[in-house]
N, C-alpha and C positions, 0 to 999 in steps of 0.2 A: 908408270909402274902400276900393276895392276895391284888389286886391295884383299882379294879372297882370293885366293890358289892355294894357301898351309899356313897352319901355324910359324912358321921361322917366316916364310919371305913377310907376312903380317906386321910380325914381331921386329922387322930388319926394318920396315917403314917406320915404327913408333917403338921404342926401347919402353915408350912410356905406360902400354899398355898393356895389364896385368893378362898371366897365362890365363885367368879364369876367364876372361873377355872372350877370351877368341879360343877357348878347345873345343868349342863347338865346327870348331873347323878343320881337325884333325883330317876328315872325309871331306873336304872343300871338293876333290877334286872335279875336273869340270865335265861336265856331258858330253855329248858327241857336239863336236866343234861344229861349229857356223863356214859358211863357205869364205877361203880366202879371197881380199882383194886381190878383181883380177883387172888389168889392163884393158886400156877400149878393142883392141887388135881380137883379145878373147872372148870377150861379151858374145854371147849367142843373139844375132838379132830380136829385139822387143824386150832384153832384159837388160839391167843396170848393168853397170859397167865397175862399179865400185857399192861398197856397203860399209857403213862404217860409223862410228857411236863417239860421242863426246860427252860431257855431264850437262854443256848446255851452257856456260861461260864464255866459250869460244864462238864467236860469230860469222858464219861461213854464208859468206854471199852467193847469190844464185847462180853466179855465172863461175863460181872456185869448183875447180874438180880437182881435187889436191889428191886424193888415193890413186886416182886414173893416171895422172901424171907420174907417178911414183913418188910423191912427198910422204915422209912418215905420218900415222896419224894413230898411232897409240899414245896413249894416255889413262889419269889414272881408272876413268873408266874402261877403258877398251885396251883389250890385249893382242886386239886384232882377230879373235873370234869370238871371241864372248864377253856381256857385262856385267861390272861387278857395282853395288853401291852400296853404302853403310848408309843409315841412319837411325837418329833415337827414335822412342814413344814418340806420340803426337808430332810427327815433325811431316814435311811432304819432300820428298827428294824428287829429283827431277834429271832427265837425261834427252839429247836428242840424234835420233838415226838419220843421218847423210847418205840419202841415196842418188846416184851421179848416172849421169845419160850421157855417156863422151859422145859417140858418134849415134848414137839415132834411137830416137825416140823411146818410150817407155809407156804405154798405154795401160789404164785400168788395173793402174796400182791399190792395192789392198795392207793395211797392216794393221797386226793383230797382237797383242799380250793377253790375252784371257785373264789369267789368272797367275798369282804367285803361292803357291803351296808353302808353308811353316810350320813349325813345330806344333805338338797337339794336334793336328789336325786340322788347322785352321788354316785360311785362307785370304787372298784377298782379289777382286773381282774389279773387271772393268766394266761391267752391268750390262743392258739386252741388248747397247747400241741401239735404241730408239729415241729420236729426237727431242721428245718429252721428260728425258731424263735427264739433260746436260744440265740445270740447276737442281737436281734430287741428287746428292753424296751418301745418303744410306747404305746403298749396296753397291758402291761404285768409289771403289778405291784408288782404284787407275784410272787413268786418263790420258786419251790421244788425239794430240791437234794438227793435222796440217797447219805449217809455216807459214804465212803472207809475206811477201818480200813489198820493199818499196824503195823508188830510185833517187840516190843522192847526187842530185841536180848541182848541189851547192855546198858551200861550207856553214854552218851554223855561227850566228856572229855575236851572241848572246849566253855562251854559254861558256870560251876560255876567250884569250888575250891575242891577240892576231900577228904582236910584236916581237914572238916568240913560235918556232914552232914546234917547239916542243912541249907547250902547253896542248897543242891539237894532239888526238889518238897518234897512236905510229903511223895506222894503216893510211892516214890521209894527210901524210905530212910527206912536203918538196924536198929535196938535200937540204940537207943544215951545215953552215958555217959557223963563223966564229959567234958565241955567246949567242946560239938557239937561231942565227938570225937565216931564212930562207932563201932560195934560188929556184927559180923555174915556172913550169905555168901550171894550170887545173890540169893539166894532162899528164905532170910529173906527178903526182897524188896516186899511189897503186892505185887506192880504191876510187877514184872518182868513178862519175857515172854506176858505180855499180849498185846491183839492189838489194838491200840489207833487210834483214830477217825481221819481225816486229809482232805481227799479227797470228795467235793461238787461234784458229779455226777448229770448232769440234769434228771429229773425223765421223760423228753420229750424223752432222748436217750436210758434211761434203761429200762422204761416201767414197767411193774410187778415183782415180784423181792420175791426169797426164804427167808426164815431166818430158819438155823439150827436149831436143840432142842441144848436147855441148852446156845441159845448165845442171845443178844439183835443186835436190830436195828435201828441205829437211822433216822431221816429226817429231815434235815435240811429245814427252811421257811423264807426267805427274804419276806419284805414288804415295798415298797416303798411308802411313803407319798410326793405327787405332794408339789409343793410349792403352787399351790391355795386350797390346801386343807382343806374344812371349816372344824374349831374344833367342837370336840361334838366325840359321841361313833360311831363307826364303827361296824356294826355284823357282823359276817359269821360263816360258819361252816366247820369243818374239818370232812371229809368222810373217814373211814378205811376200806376196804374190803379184801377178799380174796378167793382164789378159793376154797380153802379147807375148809373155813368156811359158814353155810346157810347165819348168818346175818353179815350187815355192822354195827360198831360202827360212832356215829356221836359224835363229841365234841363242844361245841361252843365256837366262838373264838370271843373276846374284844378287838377295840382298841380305846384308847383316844385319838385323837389327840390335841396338846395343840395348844393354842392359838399365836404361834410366830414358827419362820424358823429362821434355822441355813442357814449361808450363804454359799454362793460356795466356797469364799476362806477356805480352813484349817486353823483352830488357829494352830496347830501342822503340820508342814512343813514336808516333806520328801523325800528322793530320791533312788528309787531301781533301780539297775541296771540287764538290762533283755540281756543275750548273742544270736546273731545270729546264730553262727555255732553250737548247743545246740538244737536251733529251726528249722534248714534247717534238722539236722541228722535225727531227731524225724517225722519231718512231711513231707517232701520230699523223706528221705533214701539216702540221700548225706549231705556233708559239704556243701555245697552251691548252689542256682537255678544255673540252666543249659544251660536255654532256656526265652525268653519271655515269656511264660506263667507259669513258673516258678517261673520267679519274681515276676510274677503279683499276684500269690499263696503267696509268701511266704510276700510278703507287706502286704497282706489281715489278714496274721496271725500276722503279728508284729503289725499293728491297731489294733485287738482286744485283743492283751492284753492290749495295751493302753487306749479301752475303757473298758474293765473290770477293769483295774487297778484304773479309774477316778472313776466308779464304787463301789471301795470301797475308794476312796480316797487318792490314793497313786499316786505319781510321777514318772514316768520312764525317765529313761534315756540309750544310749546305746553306743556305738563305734562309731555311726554316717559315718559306710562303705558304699562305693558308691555300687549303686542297678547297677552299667552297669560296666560290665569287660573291664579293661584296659582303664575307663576312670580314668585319676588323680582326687584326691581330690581337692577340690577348697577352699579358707576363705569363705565359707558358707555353712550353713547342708545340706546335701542329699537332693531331690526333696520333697522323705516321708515325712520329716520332716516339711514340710509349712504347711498342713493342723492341724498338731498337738501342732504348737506356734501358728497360727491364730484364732484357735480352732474352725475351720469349719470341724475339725473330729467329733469333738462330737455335732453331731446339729441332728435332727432328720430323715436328708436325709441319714443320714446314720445309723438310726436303737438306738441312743443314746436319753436316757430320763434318767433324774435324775440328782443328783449331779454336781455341776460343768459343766452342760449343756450351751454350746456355748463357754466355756472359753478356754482359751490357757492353754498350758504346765506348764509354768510357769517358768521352768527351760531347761537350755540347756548346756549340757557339752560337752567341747572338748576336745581330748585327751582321752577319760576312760581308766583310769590304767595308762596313763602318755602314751597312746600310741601318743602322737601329732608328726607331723609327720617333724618338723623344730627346732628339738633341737640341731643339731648340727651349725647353722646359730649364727650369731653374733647378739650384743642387736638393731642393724636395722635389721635384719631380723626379730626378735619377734616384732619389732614395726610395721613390712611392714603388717605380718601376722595378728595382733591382729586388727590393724584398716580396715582390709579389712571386719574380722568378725563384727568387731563393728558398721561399715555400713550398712551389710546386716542387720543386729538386729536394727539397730535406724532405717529403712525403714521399714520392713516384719513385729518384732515383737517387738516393743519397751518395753516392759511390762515384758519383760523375764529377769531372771536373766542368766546371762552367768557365766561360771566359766572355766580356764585352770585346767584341773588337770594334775598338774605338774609330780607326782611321787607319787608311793604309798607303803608307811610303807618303806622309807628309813632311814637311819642317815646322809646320805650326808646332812646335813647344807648346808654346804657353798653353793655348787650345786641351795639346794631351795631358799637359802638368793639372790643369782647373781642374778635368773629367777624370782623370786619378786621382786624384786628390779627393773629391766625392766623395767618390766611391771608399776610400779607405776612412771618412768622417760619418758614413753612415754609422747609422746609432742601432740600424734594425739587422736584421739575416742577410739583408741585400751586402753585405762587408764582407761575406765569405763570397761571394763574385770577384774574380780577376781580371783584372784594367789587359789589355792588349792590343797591340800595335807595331806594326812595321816601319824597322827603322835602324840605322846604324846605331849597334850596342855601343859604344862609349859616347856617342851625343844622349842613349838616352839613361844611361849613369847620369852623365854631367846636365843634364837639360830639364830629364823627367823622372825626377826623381822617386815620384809615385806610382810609378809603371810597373805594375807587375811583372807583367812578364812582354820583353822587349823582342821580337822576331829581327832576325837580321841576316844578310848573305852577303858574303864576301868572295873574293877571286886573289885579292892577296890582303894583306892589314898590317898592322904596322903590330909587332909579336907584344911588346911590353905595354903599350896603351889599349890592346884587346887583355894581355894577360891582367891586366888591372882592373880592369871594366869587371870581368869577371870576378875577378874577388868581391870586387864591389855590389854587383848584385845579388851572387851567393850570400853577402852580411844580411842584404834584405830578407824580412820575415814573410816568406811565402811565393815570395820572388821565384820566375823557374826562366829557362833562358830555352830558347827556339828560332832553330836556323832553319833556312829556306832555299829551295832549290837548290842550286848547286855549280859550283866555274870551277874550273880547274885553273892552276895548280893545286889550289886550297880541300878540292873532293871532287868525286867523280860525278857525273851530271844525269840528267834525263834527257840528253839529247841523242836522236836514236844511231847518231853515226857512233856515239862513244865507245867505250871497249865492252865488252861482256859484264867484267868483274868491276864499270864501274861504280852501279849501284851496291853490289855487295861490298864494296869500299865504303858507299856513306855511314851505315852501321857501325861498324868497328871506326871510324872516326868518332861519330857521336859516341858509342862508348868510353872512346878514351880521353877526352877532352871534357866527359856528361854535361851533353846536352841532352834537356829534358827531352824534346819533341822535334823531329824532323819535317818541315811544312813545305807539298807540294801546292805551287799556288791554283791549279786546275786537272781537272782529269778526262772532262768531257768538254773539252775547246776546242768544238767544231765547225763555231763559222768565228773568224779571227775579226773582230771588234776594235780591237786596238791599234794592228797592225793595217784594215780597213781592206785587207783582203778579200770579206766577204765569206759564202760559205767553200768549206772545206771537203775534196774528194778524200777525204782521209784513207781509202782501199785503192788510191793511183797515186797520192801524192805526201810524200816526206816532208815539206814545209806544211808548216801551219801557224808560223806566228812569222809576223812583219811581211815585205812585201818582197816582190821578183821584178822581172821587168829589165833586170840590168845585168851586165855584162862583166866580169871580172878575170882579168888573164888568169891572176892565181887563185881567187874563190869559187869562179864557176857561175852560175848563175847565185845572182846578189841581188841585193835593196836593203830599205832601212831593219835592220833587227831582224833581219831574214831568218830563222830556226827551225831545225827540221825536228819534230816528235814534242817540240813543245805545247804543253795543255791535255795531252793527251794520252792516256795511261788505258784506258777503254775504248775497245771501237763499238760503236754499233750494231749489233747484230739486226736489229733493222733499219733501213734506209730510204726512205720517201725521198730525202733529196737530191741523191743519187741510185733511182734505183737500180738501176746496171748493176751492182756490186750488194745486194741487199741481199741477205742470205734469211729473210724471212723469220729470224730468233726473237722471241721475247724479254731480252735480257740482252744486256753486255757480252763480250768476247777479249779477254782480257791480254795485254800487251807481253810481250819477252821481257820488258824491261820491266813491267810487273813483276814477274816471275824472278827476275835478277833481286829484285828489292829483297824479295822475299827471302832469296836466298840467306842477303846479306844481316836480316831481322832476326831470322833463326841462328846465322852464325853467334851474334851477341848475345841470345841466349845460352849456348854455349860458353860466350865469354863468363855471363855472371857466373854460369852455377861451376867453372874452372875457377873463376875468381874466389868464389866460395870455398875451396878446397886450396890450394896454392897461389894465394895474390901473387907473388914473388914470379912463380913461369908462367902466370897469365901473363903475367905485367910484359915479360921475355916477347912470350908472341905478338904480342900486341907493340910492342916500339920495333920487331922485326918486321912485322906486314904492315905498319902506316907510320913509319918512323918521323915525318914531319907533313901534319895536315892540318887545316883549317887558319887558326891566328897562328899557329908555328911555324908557318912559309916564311913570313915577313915579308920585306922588302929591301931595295935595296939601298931607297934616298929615305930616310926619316923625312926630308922634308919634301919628298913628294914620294906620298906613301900609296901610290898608285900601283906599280908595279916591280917585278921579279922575274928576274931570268932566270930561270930555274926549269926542268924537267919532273913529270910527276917522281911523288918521292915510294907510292906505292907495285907491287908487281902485278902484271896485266895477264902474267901465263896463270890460266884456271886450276894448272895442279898444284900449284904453290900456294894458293886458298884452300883446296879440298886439303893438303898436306898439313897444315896448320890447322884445319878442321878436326883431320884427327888426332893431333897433338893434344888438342883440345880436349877429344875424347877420352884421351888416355887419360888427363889429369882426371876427368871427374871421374873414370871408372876405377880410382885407386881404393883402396882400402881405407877406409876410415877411421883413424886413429882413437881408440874406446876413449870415451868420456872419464875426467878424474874418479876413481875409486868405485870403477867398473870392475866387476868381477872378484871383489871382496869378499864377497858372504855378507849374513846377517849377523 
């Protein structure tokens, strides 16, 4: 159902949302229509065959030609000829165009949004399309990526339950029988083999672009809404040409902005960790700069993932190695690191607009992976070390959280209990440092008592011995709790076969359960170390953790911990070790499944500031869209609290999220109840 056509069909979506929201839509109506979806039989040689818009949830593989065929494909953004999309202040909306080549080919495709026109005057701009611009946000509001697809070989074995297959997405699940349990082979899977969307390509560096017969194409559109941006409708139009075709398709395109801004901080916290020697291999062609101007390169690239990362709202963190050979490490971060806790990285002089603009980091780790470099020193040496950092932090960046990460995914107890326990007997500054560490939350209730803050992932738990652990850490003073990656049934994953909406599920989990901090354990996991695969074509291949090599009737191509999209949330925009696929960028190119996070980041800001106005019908949406997630799955043996048959308990169709978006919206747009003994007089 589409979201701007009139006040009443608006109003029929959300009861909730006050007339003064939307009479700015009285004149909604829509411009000259976009061309309808037409059949391959009518496509004029060298043009698409199908055109057609979704918000970007919905994950359409290369080889789906769903309009061509005659499948419906309205939705709430697309009405079938035009787009519509809401969103607040400071928020980025996002949508993506499906264009389909049934029978034959499509050469020297072009697409264009200019601009969206708004009230006052104002405007918002997809900038000169020069290469140089894709990390400057200044005057570039919009944003347009060619797709990258990549082919799913296999099933991911690392990410849900295998003994069920209703833990796996729909799209790649055999016939199910009695209690989830599967029949058939990798060939009964719709989607096997097929090649799944992943990769944002700037359309500044790609330029014109083919689309085979018989495959689609998609283009992904970021939209950034200014934080002064007056509400009311927004127009523009989207341009499709191509060379092979005489005429351009034009679409027009809707957007609402409402009346209120999401703020800079995230209601849903997080923290990815991005590797250096991953980045130097990729874009240099060595493990590490060489030379001063080396460094000065590979700095430039490690800021811009940090502002594309703020970009979508995510947290980086990294090793925190010194930028100068054979200087020691000192108790405070690398030089890089000031402008990014002071947050004079993200300010305009250097090309940053949007979200989270002028803010600090907000988090700072030492050690990543327990690499700190004073664990063999006595409990004065952890004290000497911790208040030297805790100095530089109450001077430089007081507003940061700091955390030790002690070790990670160990069982040494005792080990983490001693080095917590330190830490909380220092007598100096170094006490405001947080103990952290990976590891099942009720071993480290019950084990580590002094752990601040305990990271842990789950796929099912046993409901009352997690619901307990929790309270128990909550009593702790300063204590915050941090879950990590993601299995399903319990939340939806970063693996890239998953559903669209399943990152926008991790958020609204974490909100309603409050977990402080959501932790990606990589983002730049390009040659697979652990799994000893070596380095990674990441621009031809969907696995990237654990091995291949093997055969499996119903997985497909298999090995140990085989996982497609795992470590990897950024591609490379340059590629020395593959360079076939190097698209010559000095920065990152960031993933769909980035863009899904983001979604799901911004939704929970929604939740707070609904929260903030009616806990009562947040609370409503919130057990409606994720009624049982994370330790509330449970299981089914208490005494073998491994597993659960059970199918996810959240909805995978993307209107059913935007719908509850707006719900959303209506609560905070209500009227505000005057304060006691407002409007008395003096």
């Amino acid at each position: 159902m589409p979201i701007c056509i009139s006040v009443t069909r608006m109003r029929h979506l959300s009861p909730l949302v006050p007339l003064s929201l939307v009479v700015t839509l009285a004149a909604c109506g829509r411009t000259a229509p976009g061309s309808p979806p037409r059949g391959p039989d009518a496509a004029p040689p060298g043009r698409w065959s199908a055109l057609w818009v979704n918000e970007g949830g919905d994950k359409v593989a290369r080889g789906e030609l769903r309009a061509s065929s005659g499948r419906g494909v309205t939705n709430m953004a697309w009405d079938g000829r035009s787009v519509a999309l809401f969103a607040a202040r400071n928020e980025i909306v996002s949508f993506q165009i499906i264009l389909e080549a049934a029978a034959a080919p499509v050469e020297g495709v072009q697409v264009e949004l200019a601009s969206l026109e708004g009230p006052e005057g104002r405007a918002l701009h997809s900038g000169s399309g020069e290469v140089g611009e894709i990390f400057d946000w200044r005057q570039r509001q919009i944003e347009l990526f060619r797709v990258g697809y990549l082919p799913l070989l296999g099933l991911s074995r690392t990410t849900w339950e295998l003994y069920d297959e209703r833990h796996i997405p729909e799209r790649l699940r055999r016939p199910i029988g009695f209690r989830g349990r599967g029949s058939g082979d990798w060939e009964d899977r719709p989607d096997h083999d097929a090649e799944y969307p992943d990769i944002a390509e700037p359309l500044e560096v790609v330029g014109a672009f083919d689309i085979a017969a018989g495959t689609s194409q998609a283009v992904w559109v970021d939209v950034t809404v200014p934080r002064d941006a007056p509400a009311g409708v927004w127009r523009g139009e989207l341009r499709v040409r191509a060379s092979s075709a005489p005429a351009e398709e034009r679409v027009p395109v809707e957007l609402l902005v409402l009346d209120f801004g999401l703020p800079d901080e995230p209601a849903a916290q997080t923290m990815v960790y991005t590797g250096h020697a991953d980045l130097a291999a990729r874009y240099l062609g060595h493990p590490a700069a060489q030379d001063a101007q080396e460094r000065d390169r590979a700095r430039l690239i490690r800021d811009r993932h940090h502002l594309l990362a703020r970009r979508h709202r995510v947290t980086l963190f990294d090793a925190n190695l010194g930028s100068e050979p054979g200087v020691p490490l000192r108790d405070a971060p690398t030089e890089e690191w000031v402008p990014r806790l002071d947050g004079t990285l993200f300010l305009p002089d250097n090309g940053y607009a949007g979200p989270g603009e002028g803010v600090g980091n907000g988090l700072f780790v030492i050690g990543a992976y327990g690499s700190w470099p004073w664990q063999t020193e006595d409990r004065e040496g952890m004290w000497r070390h911790l208040d030297g950092w805790a100095r530089w932090f109450r001077v430089h960046a007081p507003a940061t959280e700091v955390l030790l990460y002690l070790v990670d995914e160990s069982a040494d107890f005792e080990t983490i209990e001693r080095w917590a326990s330190w830490m909380h007997e220092d007598p100096g500054p170094g006490r405001a440092i947080r103990s952290f560490a990976t590891l099942d939350l009720p071993d480290a209730v019950e084990r580590t008592p002094s752990l601040d803050v305990p990271a842990s992932s789950l796929a099912v738990a046993d409901t009352e011995r997690w619901s307990a652990a929790v309270r128990a850490l909550r009593d702790r003073p300063g204590a915050r709790l941090v879950l990590y990656n993601g299995r399903r049934p319990a939340s939806g994953t970063f693996a890239l076969e998953d559903d669209g909406v399943a990152l926008r599920e991790l958020p609204w989990g974490q909100q309603k359960l409050g977990v402080d901090r959501w932790f990606f354990w990589e983002s730049t996991y390009y040659t697979d170390v652990q799994g000893g695969g070596g380095a990674t074509d990441v621009f031809a291949q969907a696995r990237t953790f654990g091995r291949a090599g093997e055969r499996d009737d119903a997985l497909g191509e298999t090995g140990w911990r085989y996982t497609n999209g795992d470590g990897v949330l950024f591609y490379p925009g340059t590629d020395h070790v593959f360079p076939d696929h190097s698209l010559g960028v000095e920065g990152p190119l960031a993933s769909l499944r980035l863009k899904h996070w983001r979604r799901g980041i911004q939704d929970a800001a929604y939740l707070a500031l609904a929260r903030a106005v009616d806990p009562d019908a947040t609370q409503a949406i919130v057990d409606a869209m994720v009624p049982r997630v994370l330790w509330e799955v449970g299981v089914d043996d208490p005494e073998d609290p491994s597993w659960k048959r059970t199918d996810i308990s959240w909805p995978t169709d993307p209107d059913t999220w935007e719908r509850a978006r707006w719900r959303l919206a209506g609560i905070i747009s209500r009227p505000r109840p005057a304060s006691p003994g407002a409007g008395d007089g003096d």
